[in-house]
C-alpha positions in Angstrom: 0.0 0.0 0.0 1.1 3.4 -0.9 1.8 6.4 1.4 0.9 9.6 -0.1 1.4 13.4 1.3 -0.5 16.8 -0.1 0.6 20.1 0.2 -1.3 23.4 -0.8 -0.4 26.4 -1.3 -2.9 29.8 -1.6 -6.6 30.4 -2.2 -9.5 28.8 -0.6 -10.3 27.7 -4.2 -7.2 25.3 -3.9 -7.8 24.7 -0.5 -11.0 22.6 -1.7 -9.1 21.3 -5.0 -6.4 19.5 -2.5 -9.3 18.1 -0.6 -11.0 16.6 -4.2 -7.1 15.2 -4.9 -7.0 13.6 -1.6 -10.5 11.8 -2.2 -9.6 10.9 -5.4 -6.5 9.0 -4.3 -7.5 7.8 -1.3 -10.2 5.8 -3.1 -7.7 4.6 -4.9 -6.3 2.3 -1.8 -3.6 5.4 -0.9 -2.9 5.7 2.7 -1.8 9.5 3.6 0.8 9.9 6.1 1.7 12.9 8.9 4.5 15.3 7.9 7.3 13.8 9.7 7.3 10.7 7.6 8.7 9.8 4.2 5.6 9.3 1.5 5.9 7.3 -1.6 4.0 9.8 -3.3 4.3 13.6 -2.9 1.1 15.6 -4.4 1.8 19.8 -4.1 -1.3 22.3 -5.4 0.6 25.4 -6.7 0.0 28.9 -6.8 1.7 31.4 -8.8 -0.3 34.8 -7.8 3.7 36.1 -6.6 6.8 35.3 -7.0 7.2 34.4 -3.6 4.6 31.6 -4.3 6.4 30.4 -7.3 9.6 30.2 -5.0 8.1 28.1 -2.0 6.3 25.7 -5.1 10.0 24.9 -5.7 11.7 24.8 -2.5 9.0 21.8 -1.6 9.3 19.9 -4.5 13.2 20.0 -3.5 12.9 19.4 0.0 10.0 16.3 -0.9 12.8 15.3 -3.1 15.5 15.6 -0.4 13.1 13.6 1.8 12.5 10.2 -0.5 14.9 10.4 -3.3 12.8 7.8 -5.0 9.8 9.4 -4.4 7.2 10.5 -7.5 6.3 13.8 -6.9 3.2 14.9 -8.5 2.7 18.5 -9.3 -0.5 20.4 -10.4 -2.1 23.6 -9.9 -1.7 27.2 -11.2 2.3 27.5 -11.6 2.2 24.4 -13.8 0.0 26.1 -16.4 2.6 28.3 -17.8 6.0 27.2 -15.9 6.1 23.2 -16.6 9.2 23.2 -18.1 10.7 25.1 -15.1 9.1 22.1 -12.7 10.2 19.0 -15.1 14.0 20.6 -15.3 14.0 20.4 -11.3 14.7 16.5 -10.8 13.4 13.0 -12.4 10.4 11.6 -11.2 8.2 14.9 -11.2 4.7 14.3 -12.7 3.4 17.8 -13.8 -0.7 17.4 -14.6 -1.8 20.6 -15.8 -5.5 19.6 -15.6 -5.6 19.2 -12.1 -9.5 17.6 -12.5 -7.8 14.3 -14.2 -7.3 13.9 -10.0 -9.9 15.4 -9.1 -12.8 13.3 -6.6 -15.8 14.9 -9.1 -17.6 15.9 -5.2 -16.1 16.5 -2.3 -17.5 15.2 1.5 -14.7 15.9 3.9 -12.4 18.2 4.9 -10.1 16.4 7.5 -9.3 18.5 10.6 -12.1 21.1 9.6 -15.6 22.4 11.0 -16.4 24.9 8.2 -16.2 22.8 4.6 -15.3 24.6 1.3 -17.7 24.4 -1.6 -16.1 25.4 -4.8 -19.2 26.9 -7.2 -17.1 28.9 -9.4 -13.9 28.9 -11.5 -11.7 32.1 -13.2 -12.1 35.4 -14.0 -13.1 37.7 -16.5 -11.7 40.7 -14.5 -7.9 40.8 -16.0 -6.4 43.2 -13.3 -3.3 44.6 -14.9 -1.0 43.0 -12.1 -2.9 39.5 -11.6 -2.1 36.5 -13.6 -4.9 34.3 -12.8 -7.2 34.7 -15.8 -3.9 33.5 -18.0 -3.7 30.5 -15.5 -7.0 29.7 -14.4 -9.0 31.3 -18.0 -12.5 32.8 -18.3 -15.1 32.4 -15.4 -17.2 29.0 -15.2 -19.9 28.6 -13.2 -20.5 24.6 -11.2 -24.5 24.0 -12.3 -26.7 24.8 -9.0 -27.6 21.0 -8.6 -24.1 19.6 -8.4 -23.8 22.5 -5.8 -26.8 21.6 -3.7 -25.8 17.5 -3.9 -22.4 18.4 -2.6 -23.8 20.7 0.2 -26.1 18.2 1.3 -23.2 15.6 1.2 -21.1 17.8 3.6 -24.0 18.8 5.8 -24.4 14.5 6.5 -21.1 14.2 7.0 -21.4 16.9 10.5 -20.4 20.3 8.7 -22.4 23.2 10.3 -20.9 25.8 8.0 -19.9 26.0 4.8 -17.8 28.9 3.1 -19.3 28.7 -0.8 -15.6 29.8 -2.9 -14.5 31.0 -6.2 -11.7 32.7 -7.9 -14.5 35.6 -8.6 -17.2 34.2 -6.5 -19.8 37.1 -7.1 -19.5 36.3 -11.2 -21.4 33.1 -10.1 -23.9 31.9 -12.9 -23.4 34.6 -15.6 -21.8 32.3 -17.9 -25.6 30.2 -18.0 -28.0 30.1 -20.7 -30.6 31.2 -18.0 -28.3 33.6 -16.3 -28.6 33.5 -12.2 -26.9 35.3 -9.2 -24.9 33.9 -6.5 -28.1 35.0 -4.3 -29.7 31.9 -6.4 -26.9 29.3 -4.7 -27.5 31.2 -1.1 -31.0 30.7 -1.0 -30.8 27.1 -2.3 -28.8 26.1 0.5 -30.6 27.9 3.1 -33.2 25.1 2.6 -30.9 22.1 3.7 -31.9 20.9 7.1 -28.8 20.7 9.4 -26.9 23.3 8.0 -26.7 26.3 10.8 -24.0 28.5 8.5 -23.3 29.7 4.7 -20.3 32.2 4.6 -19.0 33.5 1.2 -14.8 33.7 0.7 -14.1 36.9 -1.1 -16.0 38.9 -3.7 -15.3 42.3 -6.0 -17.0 44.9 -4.7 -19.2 45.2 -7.6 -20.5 41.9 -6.9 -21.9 43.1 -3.9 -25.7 43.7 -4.9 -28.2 45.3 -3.0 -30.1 42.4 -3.2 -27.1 40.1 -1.5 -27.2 42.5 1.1 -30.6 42.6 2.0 -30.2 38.5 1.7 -27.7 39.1 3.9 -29.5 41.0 6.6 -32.8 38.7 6.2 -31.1 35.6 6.4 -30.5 33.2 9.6 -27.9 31.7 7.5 -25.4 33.8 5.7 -23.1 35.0 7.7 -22.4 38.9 8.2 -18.9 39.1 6.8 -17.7 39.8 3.5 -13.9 39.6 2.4 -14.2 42.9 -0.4 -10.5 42.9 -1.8 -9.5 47.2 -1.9 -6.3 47.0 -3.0 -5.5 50.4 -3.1 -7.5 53.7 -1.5 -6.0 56.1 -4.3 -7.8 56.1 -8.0 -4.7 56.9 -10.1 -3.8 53.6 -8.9 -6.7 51.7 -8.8 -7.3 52.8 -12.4 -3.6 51.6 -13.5 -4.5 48.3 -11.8 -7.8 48.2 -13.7 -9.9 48.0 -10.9 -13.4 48.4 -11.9 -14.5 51.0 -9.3 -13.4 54.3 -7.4 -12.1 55.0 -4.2 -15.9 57.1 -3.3 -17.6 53.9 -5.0 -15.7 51.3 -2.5 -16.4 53.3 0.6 -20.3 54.2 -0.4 -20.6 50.3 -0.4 -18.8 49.9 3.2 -21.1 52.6 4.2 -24.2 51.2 2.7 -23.4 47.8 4.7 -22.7 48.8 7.8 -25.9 50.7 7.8 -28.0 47.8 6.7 -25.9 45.1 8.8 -24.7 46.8 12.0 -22.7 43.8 13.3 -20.9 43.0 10.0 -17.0 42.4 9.5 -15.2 43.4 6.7 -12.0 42.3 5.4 -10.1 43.7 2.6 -6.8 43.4 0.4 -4.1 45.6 0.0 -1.1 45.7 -2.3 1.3 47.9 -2.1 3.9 49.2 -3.9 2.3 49.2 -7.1 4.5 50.5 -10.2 4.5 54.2 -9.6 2.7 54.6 -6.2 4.0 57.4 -4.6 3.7 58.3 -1.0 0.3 60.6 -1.6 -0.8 57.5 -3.5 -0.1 55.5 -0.5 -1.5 57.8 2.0 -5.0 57.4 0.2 -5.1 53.6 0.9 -3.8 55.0 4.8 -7.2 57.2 5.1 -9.8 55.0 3.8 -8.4 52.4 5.7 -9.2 54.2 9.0 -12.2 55.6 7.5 -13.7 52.1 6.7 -12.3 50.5 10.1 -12.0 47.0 8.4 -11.7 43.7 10.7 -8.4 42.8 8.8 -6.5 43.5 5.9 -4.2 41.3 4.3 -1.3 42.8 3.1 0.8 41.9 0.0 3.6 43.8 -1.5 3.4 44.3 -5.2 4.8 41.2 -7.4 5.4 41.5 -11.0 3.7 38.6 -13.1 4.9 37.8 -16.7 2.0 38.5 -19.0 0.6 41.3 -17.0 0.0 44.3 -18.1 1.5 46.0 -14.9 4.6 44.0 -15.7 5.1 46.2 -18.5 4.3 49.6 -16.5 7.6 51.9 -17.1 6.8 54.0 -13.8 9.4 52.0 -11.8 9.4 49.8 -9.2 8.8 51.3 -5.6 12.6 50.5 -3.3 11.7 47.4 -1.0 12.8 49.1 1.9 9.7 51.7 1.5 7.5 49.0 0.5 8.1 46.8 4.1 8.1 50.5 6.1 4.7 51.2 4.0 3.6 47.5 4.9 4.5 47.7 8.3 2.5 51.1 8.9 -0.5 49.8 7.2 -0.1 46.5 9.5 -0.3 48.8 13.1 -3.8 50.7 11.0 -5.0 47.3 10.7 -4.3 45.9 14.2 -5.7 49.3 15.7 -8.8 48.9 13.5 -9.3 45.4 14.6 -9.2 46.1 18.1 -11.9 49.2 17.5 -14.0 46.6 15.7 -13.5 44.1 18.5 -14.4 46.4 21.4 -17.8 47.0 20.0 -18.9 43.8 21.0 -17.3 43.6 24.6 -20.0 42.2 26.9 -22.2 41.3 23.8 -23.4 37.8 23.1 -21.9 36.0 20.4 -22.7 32.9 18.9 -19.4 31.1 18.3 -18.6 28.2 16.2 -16.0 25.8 17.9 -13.3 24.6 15.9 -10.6 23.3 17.7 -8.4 23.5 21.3 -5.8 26.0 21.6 -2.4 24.1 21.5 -1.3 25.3 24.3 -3.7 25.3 26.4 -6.3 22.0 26.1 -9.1 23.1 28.1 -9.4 26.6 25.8 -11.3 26.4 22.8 -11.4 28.9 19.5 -13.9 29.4 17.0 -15.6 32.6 14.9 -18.7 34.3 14.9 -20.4 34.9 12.4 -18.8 38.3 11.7 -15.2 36.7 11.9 -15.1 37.7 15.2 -12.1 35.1 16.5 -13.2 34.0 20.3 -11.9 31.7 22.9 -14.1 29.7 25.0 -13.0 27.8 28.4 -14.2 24.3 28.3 -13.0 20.8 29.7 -15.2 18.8 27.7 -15.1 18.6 23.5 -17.1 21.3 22.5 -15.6 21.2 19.0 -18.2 22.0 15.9 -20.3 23.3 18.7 -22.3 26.8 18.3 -21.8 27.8 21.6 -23.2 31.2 22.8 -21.0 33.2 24.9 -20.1 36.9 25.8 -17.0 38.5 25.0 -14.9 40.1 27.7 -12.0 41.0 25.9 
């Protein structure tokens, strides 16, 4: 009997693609082994939205290599698409499948370790940001038909999961590639009818995919959770017009506005790249100010990464110097944290309801889970209360 090992790298999208690997092979007789072992089989998902992700693709197939020598090594995901060769010339024994759904389980009804399950219902992007290159990699968007969703939901829901996060490379482009054209509002309210499952949370959206009629959904709903992931990337609209960005700084914070008006309680969290090819520091200090004007939850932070094909990676304005770059990430990092703890001391002494996901590691009898505004919480509990909705109060 075989011993296999996966490893992924990046989105939530690939997230649930390594989970439809793993079924695939372990129906296959596989037996998947912990990370201090040796595997006879190594699978890694790759991602190649930066160069940094390109790097640590490589450095595991070379350390999976360095582990069992004789070892196949099986490599699939968004860097193979355009960098195979690259892969292949790294060491015999590397399998590169560029159409990762040749090893694909067709549904998927477990996510090992996990409370919330991911539900893939969409694939690429029409969008073609000058600095991304995942339409090149991933192509135009497609659209999973609503009944394969449902079955799959209603597969995951029997197997225990309480939530499920529905994801997508462009998630809110869901069923406008149909015939019969329908909204992502269509796969929310399909699911809402499946007994047994408490939560439906979306990954992250464009933020104009965020209808008015997902948000009243959204505030109607016993379901849907109130937190949106609405990627900014930059506050200033020179930039955010060279990064083709389909909206405008006033556009982006009118719809933060708009939804914290309808949904009081909601967390928002938000993208931001900086050091963008000519971004200077009043450029920069636009992203600054609608950060603290919108007060997100979190933002993730990502220094600019030039992709070949891009557009951006053509841009003549020059590369911003790395040093400013980390000094501008740094100072956007101590906005975030500050905003989180604003967010956070709204709901001091407010109840919550919490799902449990697992003990902290260093202390058994504390528990952590998320609200369903992405509020993180720890809950105090000898016995399991894992993929429990507990209802608690925050203190701090």
């Amino acid at each position: 009997m075989q011993t296999i090992k996966f490893f992924t790298l990046g989105c939530k999208v690939n997230q649930y693609e390594t989970q439809a690997i793993r079924e695939h092979f372990l129906k296959k007789g596989f037996t998947e082994i912990s990370n201090g072992l040796a595997a006879d089989v190594y699978v890694i998902n790759t991602c190649t939205v930066t160069h940094k992700a390109d790097a640590e693709s490589f450095n595991l197939i070379r350390r999976f290599r360095r582990q069992n020598p004789k070892a196949k090594i099986i490599v699939t995901g968004c860097l193979t698409k355009l960098d195979s060769n690259k892969i292949l010339a790294l060491s015999p024994g590397i399998s590169v499948i560029k159409d990762k759904t040749k090893i694909m389980s067709k549904t998927v009804c477990d996510f090992k370790g996990r409370t919330r399950a991911f539900l893939k219902i969409q694939d690429g992007c029409n969008n073609h940001c000058s600095y991304c290159k995942v339409p090149l990699v991933r192509g135009r968007s497609k659209s999973r038909p609503l009944a394969q969703v449902i079955k799959e939901a209603r597969l995951l829901v029997n197997k225990g999961f309480k939530e499920i996060v529905l994801t997508g490379i462009c998630l809110g482009s869901y069923g406008r590639d149909f015939k019969r054209k329908i909204e992502l509002t269509a796969v929310i309210k399909a699911l809402e009818e499946i007994e047994g499952l408490s939560r439906i949370r979306l990954s992250s959206i464009e933020a104009g995919d965020v209808s008015d009629a997902l948000i009243d959904l959204m505030r109607r709903s016993k379901k849907l959770c109130h937190h949106l992931h609405i990627p900014v990337q930059s506050g200033d609209d020179k930039i955010l017009k060279k990064m083709n960005r389909r909206y405008c700084r006033a556009t982006y914070l009118s719809l933060i506005k708009k939804l914290k008006k309808k949904i009081p309680d909601i967390g928002i969290t938000t993208d931001v790249l900086v050091g963008f090819p000519g971004e200077t520091e009043e450029n920069f200090q636009n992203t600054v100010d609608l950060i603290n004007e919108i007060e997100p939850l979190k933002v993730h932070i990502f220094p600019y990464s030039k992709r070949e094909g891009t557009v951006a990676s053509l841009n003549n304005d020059g590369l911003s110097d790395p040093y400013l770059v980390q000094e501008r990430m740094r100072k956007l990092a101590c906005i975030s944290d500050e905003c989180a703890r604003k967010f956070r001391r709204r709901f001091l002494n407010k109840k919550l309801e919490v799902l449990v996901e697992a003990r902290k590691k260093t202390n058994p009898d504390i528990w952590h889970g998320y609200a369903s505004n992405y509020l993180r919480a720890e809950i105090k509990s000898e016995p399991d209360i894992s993929n429990m909705i507990c209802c608690i109060k925050l203190r701090t």
